[in-house]
N, C-alpha and C positions, 0 to 999 in steps of 0.2 A: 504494500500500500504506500500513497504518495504520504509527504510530508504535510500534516496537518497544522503545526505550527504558526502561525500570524494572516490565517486563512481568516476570511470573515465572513459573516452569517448574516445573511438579512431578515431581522424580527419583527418590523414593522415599518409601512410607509404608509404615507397620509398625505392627499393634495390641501393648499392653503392658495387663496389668491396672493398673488406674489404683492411681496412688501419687500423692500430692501434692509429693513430693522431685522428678518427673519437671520441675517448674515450671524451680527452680532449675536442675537440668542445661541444659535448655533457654535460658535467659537465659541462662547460662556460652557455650554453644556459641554466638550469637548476639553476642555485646560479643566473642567472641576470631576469630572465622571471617567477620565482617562484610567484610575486606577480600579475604577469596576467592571475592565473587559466591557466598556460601552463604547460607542462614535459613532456620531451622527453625520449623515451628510445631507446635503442640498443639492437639489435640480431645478435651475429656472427654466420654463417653457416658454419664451418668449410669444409664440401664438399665441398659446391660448392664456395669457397671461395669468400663470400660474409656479407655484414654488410645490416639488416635492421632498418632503422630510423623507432621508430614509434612517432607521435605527438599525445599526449593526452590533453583531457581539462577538469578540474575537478569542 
């Protein structure tokens, strides 16, 4: 079997209409939940003006 190691896991994603503040949340959550195997990321869709959260677990 392959190395499992620093693989990440997608636990949860959620669309938001895009806000550019959702940045900074995101950074926040990411420097204070780094030590609970969390990280979150962000996808803007410029169409459909929209931000996806996604929560990973590593």
């Amino acid at each position: 079997m392959g190395d499992e190691q620093g693989k990440l896991e997608i636990i949860a994603s959620r669309n938001f209409p895009a806000n550019d503040m959702l940045v900074y949340v995101i950074d926040f959550l990411n420097k204070n939940l780094k030590d609970k195997k969390i990280m979150f990321g962000l996808v803007k869709d410029k169409e459909k003006n929209e931000m996806t959260i996604n929560i990973y677990e590593f």
